[in-house]
C-alpha positions as CSV (number, residue, x, y, z in Angstrom):
1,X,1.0,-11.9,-17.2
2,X,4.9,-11.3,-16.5
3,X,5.8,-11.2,-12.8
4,X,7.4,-7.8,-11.5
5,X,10.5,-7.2,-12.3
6,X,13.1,-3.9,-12.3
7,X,12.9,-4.9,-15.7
8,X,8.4,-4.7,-16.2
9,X,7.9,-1.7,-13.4
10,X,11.3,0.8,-15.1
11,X,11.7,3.9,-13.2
12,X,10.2,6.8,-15.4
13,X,10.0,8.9,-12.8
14,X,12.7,12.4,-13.9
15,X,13.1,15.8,-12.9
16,X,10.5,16.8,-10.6
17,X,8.5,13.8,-10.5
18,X,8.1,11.7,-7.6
19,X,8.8,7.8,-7.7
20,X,10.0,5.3,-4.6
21,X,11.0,2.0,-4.3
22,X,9.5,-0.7,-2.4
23,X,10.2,-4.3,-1.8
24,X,12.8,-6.3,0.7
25,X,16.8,-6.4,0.0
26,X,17.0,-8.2,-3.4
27,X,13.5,-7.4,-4.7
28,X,12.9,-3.6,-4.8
29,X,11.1,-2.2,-7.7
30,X,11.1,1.4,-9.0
31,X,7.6,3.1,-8.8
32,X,7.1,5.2,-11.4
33,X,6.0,8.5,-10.1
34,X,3.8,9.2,-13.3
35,X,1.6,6.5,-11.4
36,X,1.9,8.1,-7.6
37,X,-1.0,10.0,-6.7
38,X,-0.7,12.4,-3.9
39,X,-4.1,13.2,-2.0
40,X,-4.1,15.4,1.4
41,X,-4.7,12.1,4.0
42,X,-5.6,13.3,7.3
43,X,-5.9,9.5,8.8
44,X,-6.6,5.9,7.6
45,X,-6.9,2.1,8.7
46,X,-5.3,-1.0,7.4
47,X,-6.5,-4.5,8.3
48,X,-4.9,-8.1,6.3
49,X,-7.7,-10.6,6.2
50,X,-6.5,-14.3,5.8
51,X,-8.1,-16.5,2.7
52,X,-11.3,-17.3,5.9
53,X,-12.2,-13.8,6.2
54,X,-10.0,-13.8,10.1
55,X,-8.2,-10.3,10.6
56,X,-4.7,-11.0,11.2
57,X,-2.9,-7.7,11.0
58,X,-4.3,-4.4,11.8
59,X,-3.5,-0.8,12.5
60,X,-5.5,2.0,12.6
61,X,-5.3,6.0,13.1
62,X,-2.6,6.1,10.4
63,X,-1.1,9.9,9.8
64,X,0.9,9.9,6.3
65,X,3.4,12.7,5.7
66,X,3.0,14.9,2.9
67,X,0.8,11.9,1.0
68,X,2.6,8.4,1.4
69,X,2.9,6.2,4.7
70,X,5.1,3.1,4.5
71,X,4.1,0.9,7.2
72,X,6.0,-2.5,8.4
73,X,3.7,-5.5,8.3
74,X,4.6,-8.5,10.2
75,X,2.2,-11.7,9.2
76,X,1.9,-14.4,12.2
77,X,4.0,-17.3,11.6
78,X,2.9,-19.5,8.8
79,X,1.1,-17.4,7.3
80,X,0.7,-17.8,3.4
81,X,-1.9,-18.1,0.8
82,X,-4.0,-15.5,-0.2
83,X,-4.9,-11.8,1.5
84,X,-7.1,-9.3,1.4
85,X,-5.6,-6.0,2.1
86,X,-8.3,-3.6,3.3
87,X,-7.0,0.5,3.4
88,X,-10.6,1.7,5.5
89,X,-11.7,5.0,7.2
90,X,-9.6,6.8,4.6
91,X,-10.7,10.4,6.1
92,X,-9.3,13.5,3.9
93,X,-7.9,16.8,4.8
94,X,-10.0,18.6,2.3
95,X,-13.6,19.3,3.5
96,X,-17.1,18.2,2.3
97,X,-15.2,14.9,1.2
98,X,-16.8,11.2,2.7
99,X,-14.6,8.5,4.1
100,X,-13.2,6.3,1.8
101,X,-11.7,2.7,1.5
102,X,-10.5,0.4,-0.6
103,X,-9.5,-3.5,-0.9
104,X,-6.5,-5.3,-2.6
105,X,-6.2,-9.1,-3.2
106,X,-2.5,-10.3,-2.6
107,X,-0.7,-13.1,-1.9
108,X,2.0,-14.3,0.6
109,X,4.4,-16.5,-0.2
């Protein structure tokens, strides 16, 4: 598998499509927005589990605007190795639709 690069994620995002870019100073990568899915959010949680199962980041009550949320994560010191990355209490805008969550593995480095 080839590591993300400008050159692996391009930017197809034109016209009226939406695309962003995420990523620090010197390693940003184009989002295509052919990939961005917008869904009507009302609130959400976030919690970073370390490689032991220990929660060692959380927020909660989470409002996006007009379907994306950036939020700033600070690990503790030290902190590397794998992560689990749990988006939970997803609660939509729409009615007669459940709570929802999901789970990412990652890795700090």
């Amino acid at each position: 598998m080839q590591p993300a690069t400008s050159k692996t994620i391009p930017n197809n995002a034109n016209g009226g499509g939406l695309g962003m870019t995420v990523g620090g100073s010197g390693t940003q990568y184009n989002v295509p927005g052919s990939i961005l899915r917008i869904v009507p959010i009302k609130s959400f949680d976030m919690t970073i589990y370390d490689s032991h199962g220990k929660a060692i980041w959380n927020i909660a009550h989470q409002t996006p605007s007009a379907g994306l949320k950036l939020v700033h994560v600070v690990f503790p010191k030290g902190t590397s190795g794998p992560v689990t990355i749990s988006i939970h209490n997803i609660k939509s805008r729409s009615p007669n639709v459940p709570t929802d969550s999901v789970d990412f593995a990652a890795k700090v480095v």
